[in-house]
N, CA, C and O atoms as a Maestro MAE file, in Angstrom:
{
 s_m_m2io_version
 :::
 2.0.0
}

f_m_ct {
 s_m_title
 :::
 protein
 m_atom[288] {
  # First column is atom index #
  i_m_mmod_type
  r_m_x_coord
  r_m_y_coord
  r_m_z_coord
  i_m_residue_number
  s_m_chain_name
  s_m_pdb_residue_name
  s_m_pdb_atom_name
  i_m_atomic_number
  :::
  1 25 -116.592 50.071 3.102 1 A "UNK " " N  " 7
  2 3 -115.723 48.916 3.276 1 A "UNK " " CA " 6
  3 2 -114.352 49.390 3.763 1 A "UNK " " C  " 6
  4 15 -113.747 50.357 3.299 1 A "UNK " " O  " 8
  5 25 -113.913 48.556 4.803 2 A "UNK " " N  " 7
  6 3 -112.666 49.240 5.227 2 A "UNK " " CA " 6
  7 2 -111.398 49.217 4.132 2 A "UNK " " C  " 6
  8 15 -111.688 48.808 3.007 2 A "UNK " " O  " 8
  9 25 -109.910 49.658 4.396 3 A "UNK " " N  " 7
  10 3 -109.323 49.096 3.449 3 A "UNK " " CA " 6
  11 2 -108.290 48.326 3.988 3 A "UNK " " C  " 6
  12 15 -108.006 48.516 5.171 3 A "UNK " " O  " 8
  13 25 -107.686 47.509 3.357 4 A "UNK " " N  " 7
  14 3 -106.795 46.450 3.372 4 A "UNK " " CA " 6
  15 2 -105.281 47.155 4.582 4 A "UNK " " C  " 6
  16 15 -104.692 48.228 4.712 4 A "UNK " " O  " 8
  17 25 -105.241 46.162 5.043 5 A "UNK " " N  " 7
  18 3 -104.016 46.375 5.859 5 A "UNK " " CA " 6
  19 2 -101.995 45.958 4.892 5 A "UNK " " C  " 6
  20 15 -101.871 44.815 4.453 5 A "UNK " " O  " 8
  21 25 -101.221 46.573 4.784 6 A "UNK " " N  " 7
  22 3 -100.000 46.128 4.113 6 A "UNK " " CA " 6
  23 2 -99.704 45.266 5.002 6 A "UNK " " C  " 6
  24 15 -100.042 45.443 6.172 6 A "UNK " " O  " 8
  25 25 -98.949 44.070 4.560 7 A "UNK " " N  " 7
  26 3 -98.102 42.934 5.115 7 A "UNK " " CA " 6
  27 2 -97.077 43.782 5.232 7 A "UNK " " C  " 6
  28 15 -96.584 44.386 4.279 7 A "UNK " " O  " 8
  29 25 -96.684 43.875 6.483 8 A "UNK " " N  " 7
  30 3 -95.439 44.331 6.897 8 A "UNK " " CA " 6
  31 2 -94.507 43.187 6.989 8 A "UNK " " C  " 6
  32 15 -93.427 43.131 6.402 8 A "UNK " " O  " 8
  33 25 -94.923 42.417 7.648 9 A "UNK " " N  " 7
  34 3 -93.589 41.313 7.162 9 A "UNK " " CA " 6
  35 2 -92.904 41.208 5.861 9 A "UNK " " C  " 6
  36 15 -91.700 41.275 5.614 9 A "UNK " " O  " 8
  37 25 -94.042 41.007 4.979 10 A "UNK " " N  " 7
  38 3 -93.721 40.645 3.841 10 A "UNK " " CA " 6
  39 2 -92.961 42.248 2.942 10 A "UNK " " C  " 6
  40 15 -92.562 42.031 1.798 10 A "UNK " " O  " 8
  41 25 -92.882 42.990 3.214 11 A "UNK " " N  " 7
  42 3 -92.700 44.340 2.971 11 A "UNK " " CA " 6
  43 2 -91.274 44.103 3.542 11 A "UNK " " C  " 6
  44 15 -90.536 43.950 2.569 11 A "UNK " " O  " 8
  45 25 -90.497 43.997 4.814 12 A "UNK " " N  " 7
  46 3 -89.615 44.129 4.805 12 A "UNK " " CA " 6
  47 2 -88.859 42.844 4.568 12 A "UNK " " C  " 6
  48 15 -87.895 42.706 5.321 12 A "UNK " " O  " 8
  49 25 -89.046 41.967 3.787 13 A "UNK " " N  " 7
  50 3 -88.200 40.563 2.857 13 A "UNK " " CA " 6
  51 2 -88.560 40.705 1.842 13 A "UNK " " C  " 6
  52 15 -88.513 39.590 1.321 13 A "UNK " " O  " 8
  53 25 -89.046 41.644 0.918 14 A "UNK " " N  " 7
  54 3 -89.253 42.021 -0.187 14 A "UNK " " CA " 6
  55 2 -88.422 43.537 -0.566 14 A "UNK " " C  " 6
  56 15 -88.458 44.361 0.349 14 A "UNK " " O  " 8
  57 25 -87.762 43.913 -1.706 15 A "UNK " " N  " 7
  58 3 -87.688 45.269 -2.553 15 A "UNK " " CA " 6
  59 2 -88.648 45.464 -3.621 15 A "UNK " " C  " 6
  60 15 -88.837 44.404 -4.218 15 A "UNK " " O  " 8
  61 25 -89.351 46.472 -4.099 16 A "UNK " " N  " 7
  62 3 -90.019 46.569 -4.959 16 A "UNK " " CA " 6
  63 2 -88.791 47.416 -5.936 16 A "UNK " " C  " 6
  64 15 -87.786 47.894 -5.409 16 A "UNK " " O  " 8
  65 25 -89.002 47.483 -7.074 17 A "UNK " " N  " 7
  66 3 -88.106 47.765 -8.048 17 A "UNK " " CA " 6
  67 2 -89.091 48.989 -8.526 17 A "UNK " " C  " 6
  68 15 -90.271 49.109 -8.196 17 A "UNK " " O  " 8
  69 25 -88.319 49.898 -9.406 18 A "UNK " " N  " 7
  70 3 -88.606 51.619 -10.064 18 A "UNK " " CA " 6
  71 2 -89.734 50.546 -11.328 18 A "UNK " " C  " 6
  72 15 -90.603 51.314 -11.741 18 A "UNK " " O  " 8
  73 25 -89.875 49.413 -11.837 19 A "UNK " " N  " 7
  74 3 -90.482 49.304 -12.902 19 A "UNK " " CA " 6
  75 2 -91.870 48.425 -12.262 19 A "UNK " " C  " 6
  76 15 -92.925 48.340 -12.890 19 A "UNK " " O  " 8
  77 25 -91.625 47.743 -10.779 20 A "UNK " " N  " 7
  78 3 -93.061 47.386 -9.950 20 A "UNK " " CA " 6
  79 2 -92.296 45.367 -9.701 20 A "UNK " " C  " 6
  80 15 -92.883 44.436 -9.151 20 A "UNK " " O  " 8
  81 25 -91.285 45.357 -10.165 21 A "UNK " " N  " 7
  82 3 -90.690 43.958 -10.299 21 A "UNK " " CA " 6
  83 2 -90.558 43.586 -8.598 21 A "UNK " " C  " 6
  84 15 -90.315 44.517 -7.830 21 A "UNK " " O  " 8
  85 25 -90.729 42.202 -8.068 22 A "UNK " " N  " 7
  86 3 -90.498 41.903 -7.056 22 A "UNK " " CA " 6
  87 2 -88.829 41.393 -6.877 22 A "UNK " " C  " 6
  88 15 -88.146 40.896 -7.772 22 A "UNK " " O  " 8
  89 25 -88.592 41.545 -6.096 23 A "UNK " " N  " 7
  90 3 -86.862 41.274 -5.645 23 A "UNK " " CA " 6
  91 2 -86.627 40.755 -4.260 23 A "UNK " " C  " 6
  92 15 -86.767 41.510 -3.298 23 A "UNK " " O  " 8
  93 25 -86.264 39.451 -4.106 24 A "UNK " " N  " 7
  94 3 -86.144 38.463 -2.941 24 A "UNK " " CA " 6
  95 2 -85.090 38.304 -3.037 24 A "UNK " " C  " 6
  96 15 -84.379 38.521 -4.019 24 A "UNK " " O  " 8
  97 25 -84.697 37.726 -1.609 25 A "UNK " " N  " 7
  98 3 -83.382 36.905 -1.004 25 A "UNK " " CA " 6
  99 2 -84.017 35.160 -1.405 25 A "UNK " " C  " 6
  100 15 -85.081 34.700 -0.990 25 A "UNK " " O  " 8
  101 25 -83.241 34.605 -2.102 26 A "UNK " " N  " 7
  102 3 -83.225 33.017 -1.753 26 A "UNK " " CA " 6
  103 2 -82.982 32.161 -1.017 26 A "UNK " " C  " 6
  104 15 -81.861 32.012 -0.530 26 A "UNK " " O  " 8
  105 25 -83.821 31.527 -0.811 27 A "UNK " " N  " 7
  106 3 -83.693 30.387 0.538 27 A "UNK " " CA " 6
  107 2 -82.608 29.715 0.189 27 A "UNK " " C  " 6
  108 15 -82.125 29.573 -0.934 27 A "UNK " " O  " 8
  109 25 -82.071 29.104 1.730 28 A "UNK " " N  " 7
  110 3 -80.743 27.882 1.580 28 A "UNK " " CA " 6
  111 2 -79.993 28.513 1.691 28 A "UNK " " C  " 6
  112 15 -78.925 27.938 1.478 28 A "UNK " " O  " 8
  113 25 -79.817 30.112 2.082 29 A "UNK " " N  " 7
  114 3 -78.101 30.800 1.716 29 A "UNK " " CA " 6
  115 2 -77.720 31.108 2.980 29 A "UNK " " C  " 6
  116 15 -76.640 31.697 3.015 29 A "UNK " " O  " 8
  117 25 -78.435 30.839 4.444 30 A "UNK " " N  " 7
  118 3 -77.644 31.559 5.815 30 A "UNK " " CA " 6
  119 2 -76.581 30.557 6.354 30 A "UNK " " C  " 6
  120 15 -75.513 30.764 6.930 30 A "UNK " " O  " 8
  121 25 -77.167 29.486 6.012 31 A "UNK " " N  " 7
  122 3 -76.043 28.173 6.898 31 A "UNK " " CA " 6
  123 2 -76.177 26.988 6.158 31 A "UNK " " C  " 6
  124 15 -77.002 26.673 5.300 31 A "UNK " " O  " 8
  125 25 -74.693 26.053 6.906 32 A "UNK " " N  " 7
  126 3 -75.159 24.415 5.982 32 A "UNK " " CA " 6
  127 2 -74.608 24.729 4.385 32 A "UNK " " C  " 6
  128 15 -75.013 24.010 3.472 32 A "UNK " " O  " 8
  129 25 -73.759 25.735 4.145 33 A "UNK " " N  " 7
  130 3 -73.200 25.808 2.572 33 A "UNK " " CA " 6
  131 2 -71.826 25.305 2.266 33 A "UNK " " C  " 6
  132 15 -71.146 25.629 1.293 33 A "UNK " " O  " 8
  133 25 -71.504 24.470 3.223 34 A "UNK " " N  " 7
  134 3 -69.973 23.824 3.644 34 A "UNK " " CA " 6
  135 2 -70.151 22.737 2.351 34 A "UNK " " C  " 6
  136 15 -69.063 22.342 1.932 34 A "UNK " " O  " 8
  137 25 -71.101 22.296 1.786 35 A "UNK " " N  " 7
  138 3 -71.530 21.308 1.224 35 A "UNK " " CA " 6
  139 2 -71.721 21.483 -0.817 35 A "UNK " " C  " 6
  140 15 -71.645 20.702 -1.766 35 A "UNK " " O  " 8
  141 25 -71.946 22.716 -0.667 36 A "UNK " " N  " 7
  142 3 -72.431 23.311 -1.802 36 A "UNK " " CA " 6
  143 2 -71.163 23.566 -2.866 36 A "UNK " " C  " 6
  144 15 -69.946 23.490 -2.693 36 A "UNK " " O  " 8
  145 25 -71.620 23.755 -3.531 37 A "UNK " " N  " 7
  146 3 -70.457 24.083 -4.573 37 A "UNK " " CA " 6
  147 2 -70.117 25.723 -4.573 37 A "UNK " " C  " 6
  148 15 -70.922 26.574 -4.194 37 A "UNK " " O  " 8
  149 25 -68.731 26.011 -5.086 38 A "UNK " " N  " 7
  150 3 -68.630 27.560 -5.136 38 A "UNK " " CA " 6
  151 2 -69.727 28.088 -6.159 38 A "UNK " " C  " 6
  152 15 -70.361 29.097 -5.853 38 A "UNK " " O  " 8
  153 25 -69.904 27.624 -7.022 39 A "UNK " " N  " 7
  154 3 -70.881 28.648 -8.072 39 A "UNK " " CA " 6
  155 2 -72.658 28.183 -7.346 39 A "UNK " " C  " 6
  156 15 -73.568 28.980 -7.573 39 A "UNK " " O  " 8
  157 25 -72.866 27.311 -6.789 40 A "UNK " " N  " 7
  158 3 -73.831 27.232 -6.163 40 A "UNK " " CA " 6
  159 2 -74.325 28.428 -5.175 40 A "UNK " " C  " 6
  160 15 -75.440 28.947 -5.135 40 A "UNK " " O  " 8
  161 25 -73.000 28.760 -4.267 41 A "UNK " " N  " 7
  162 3 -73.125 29.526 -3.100 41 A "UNK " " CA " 6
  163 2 -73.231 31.157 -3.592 41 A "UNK " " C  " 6
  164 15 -73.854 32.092 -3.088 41 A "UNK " " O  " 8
  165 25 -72.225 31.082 -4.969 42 A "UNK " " N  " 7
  166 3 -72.190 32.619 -5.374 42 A "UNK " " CA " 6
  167 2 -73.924 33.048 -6.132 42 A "UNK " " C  " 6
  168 15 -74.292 34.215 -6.267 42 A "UNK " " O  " 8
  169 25 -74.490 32.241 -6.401 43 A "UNK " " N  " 7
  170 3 -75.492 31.820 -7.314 43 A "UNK " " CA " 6
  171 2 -77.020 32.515 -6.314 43 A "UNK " " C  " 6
  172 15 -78.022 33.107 -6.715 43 A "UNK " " O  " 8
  173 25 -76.483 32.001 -4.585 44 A "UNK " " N  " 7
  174 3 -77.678 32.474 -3.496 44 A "UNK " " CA " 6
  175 2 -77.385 33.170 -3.134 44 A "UNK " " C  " 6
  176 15 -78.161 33.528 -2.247 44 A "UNK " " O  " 8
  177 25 -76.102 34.145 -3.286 45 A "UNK " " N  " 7
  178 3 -76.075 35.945 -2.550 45 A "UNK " " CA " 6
  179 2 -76.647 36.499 -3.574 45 A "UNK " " C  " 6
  180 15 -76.732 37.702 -3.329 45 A "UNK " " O  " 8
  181 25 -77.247 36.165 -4.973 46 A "UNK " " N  " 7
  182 3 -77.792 37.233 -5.923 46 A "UNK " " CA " 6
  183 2 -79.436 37.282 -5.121 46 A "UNK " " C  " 6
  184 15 -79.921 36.269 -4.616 46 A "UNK " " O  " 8
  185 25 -80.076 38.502 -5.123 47 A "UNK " " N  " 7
  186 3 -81.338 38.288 -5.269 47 A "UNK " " CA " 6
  187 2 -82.058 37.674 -6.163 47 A "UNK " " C  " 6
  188 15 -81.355 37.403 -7.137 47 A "UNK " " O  " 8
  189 25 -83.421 37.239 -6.314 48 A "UNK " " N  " 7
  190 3 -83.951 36.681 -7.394 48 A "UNK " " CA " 6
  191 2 -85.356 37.693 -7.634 48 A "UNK " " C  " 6
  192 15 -86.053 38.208 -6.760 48 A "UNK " " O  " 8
  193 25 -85.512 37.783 -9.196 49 A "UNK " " N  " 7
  194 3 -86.787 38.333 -9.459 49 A "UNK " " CA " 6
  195 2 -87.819 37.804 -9.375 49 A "UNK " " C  " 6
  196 15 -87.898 37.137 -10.407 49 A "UNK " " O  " 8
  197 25 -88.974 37.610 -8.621 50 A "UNK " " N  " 7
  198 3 -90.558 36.822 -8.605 50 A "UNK " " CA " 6
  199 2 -91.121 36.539 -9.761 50 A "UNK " " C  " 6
  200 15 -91.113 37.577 -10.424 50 A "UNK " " O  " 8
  201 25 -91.509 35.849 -10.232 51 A "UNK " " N  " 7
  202 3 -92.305 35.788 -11.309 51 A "UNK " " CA " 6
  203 2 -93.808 36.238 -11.172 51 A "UNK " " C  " 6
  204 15 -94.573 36.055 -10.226 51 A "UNK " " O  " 8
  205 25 -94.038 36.922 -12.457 52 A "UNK " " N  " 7
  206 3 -95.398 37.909 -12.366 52 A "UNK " " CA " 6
  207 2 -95.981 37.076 -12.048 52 A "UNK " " C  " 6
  208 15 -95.023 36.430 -11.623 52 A "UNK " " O  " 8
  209 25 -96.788 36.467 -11.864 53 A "UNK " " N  " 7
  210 3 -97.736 35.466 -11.130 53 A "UNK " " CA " 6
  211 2 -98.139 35.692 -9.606 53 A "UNK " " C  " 6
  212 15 -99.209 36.002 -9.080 53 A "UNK " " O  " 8
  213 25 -96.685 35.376 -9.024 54 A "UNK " " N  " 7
  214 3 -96.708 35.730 -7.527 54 A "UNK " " CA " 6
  215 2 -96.599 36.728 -6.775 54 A "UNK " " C  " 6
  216 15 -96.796 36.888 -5.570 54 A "UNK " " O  " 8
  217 25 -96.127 37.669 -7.942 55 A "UNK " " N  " 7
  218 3 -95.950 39.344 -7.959 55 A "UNK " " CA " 6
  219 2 -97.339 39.773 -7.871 55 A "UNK " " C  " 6
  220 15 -97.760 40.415 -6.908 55 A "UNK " " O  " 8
  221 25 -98.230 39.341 -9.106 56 A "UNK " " N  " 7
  222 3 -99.585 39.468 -8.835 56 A "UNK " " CA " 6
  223 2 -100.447 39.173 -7.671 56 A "UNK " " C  " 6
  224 15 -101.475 39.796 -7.402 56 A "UNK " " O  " 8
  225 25 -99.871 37.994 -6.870 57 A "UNK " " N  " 7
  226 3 -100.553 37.470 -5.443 57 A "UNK " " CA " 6
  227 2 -100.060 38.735 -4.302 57 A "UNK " " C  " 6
  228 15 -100.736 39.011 -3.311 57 A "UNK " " O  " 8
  229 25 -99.083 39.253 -4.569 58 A "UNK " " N  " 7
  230 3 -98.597 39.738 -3.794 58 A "UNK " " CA " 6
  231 2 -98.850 41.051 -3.775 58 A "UNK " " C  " 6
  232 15 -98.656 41.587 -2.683 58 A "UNK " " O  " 8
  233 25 -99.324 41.918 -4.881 59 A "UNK " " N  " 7
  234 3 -99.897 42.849 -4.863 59 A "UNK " " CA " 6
  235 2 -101.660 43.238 -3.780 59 A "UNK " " C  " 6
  236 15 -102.231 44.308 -3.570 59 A "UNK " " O  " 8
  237 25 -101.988 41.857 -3.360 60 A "UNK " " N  " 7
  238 3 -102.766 42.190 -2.444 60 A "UNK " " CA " 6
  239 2 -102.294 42.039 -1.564 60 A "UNK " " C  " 6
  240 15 -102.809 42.805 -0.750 60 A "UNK " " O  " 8
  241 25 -101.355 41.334 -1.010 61 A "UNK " " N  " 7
  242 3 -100.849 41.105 0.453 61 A "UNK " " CA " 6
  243 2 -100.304 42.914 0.800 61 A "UNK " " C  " 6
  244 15 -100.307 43.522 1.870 61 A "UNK " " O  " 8
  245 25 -100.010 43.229 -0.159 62 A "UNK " " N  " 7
  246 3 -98.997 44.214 0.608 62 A "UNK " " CA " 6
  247 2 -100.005 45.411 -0.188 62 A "UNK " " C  " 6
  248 15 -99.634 46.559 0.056 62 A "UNK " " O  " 8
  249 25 -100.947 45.328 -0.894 63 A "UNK " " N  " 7
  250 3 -102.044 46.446 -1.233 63 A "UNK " " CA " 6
  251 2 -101.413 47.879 -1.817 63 A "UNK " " C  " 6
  252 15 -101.547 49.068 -1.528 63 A "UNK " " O  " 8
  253 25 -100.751 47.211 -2.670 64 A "UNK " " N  " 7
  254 3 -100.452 48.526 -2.988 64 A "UNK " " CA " 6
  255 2 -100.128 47.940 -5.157 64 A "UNK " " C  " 6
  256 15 -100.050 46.782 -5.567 64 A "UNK " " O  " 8
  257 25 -100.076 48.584 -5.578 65 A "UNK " " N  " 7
  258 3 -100.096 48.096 -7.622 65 A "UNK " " CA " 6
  259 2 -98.595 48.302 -8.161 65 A "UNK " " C  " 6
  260 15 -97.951 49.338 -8.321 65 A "UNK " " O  " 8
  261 25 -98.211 46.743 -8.419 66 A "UNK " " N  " 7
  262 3 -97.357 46.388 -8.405 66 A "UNK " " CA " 6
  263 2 -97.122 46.449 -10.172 66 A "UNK " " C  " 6
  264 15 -96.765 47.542 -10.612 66 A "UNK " " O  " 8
  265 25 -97.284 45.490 -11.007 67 A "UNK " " N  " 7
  266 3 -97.019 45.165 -12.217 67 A "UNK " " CA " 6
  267 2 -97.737 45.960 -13.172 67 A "UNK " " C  " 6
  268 15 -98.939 45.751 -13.336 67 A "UNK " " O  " 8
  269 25 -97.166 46.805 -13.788 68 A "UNK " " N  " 7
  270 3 -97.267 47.449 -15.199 68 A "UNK " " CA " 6
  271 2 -97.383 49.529 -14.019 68 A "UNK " " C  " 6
  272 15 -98.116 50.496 -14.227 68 A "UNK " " O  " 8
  273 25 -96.665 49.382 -13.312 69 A "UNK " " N  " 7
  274 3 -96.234 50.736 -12.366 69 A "UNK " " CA " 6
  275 2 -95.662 51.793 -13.133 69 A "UNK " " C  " 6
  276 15 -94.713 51.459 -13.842 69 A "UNK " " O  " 8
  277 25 -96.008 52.970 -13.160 70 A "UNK " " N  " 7
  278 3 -95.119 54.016 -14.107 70 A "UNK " " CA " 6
  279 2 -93.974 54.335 -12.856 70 A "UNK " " C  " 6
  280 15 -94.122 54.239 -11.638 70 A "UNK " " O  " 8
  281 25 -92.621 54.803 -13.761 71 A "UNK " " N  " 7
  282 3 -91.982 55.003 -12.966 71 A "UNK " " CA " 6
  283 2 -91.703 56.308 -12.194 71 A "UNK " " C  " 6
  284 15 -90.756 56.475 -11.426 71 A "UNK " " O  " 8
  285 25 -92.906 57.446 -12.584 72 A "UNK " " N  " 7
  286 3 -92.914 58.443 -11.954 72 A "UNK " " CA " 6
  287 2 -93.483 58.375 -10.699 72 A "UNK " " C  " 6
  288 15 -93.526 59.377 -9.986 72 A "UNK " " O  " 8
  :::
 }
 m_bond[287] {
  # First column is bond index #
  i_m_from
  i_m_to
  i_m_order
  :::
  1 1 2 1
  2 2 3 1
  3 3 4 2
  4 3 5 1
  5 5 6 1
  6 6 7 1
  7 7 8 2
  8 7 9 1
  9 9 10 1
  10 10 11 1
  11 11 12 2
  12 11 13 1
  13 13 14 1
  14 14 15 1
  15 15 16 2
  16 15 17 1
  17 17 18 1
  18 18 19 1
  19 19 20 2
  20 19 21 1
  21 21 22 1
  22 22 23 1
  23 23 24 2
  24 23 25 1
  25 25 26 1
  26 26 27 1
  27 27 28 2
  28 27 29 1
  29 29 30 1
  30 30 31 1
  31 31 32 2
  32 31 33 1
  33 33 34 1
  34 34 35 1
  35 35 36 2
  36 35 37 1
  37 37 38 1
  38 38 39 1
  39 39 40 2
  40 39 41 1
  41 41 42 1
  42 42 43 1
  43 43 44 2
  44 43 45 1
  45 45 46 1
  46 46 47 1
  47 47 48 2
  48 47 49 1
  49 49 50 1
  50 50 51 1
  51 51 52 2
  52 51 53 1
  53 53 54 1
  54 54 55 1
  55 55 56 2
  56 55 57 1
  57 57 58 1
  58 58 59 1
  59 59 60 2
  60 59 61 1
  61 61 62 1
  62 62 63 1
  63 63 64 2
  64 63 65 1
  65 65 66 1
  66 66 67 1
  67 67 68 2
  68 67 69 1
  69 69 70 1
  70 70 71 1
  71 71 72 2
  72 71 73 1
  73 73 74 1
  74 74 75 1
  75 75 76 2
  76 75 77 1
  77 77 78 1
  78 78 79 1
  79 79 80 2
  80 79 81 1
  81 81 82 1
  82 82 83 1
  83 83 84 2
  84 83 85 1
  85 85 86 1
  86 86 87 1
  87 87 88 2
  88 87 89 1
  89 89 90 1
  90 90 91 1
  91 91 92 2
  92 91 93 1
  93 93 94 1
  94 94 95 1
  95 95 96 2
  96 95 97 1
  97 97 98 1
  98 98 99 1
  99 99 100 2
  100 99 101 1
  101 101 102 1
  102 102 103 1
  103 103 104 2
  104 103 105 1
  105 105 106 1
  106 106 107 1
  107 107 108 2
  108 107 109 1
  109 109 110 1
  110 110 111 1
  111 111 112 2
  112 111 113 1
  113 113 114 1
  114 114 115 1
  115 115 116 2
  116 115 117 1
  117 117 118 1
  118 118 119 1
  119 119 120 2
  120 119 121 1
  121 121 122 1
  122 122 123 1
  123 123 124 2
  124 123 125 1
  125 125 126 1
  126 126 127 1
  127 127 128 2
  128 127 129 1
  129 129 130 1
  130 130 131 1
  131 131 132 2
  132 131 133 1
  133 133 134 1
  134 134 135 1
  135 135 136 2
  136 135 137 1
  137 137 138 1
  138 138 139 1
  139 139 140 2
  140 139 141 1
  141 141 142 1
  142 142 143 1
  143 143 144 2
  144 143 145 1
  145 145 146 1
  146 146 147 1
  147 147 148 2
  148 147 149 1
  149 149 150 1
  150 150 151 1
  151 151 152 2
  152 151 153 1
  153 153 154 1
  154 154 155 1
  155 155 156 2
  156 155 157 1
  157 157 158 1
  158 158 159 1
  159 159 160 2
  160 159 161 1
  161 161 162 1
  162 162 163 1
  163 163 164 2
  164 163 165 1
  165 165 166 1
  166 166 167 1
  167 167 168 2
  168 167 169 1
  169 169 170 1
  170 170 171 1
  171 171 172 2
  172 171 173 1
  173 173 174 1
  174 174 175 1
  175 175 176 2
  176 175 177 1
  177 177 178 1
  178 178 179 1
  179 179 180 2
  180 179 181 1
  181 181 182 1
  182 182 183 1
  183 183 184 2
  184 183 185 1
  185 185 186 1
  186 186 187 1
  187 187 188 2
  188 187 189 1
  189 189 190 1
  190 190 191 1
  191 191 192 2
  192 191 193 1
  193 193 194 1
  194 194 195 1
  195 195 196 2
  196 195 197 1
  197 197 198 1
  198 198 199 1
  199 199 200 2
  200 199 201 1
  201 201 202 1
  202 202 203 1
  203 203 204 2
  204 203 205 1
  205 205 206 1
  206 206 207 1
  207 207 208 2
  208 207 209 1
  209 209 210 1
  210 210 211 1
  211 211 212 2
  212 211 213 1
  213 213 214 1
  214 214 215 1
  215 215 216 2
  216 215 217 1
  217 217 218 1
  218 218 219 1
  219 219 220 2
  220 219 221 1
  221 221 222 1
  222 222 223 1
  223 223 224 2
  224 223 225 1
  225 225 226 1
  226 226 227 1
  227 227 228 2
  228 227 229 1
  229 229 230 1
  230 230 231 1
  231 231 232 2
  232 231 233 1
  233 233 234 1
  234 234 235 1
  235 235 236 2
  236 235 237 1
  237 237 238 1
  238 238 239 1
  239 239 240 2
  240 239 241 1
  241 241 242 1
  242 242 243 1
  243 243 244 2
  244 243 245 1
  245 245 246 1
  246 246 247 1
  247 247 248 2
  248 247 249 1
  249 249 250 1
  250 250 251 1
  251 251 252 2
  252 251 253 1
  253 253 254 1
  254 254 255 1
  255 255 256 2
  256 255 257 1
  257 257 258 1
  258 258 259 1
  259 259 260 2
  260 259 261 1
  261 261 262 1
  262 262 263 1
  263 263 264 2
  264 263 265 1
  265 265 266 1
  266 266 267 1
  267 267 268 2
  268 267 269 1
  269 269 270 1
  270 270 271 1
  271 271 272 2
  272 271 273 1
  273 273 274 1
  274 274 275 1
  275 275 276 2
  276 275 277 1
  277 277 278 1
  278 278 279 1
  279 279 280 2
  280 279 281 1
  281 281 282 1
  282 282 283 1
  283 283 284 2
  284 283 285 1
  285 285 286 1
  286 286 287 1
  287 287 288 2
  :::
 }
}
């Protein structure tokens, strides 16, 4: 059986973290924030952590073992 190809897209809009945690940019933060509130706007330059769930979906897209990773 062959093996799985990595999502490269998804690889470079993603960080994987030293403990296997997913780490995104949030939508809504490039333009159109004229509108928003200051703690709103400071709120979408943080990254956000994935929730294991989708971390889990995502461990096949990008084929590689994501959640419960040693950090060596």
């Amino acid at each position: 059986m062959p093996k799985g190809k990595t999502h490269k897209g998804l690889l470079k809009r993603v960080k994987i973290t030293g403990k296997g945690k997913v780490k995104h940019k949030r939508s809504g933060s490039s333009h159109l924030m004229s509108h928003m509130t200051g703690s709103k706007v400071r709120k979408l330059r943080n990254k956000l952590v994935c929730h294991k769930s989708i971390a889990k979906k995502m461990e096949t897209t990008l084929g590689q073992r994501l959640i419960g990773r040693s950090q060596g």
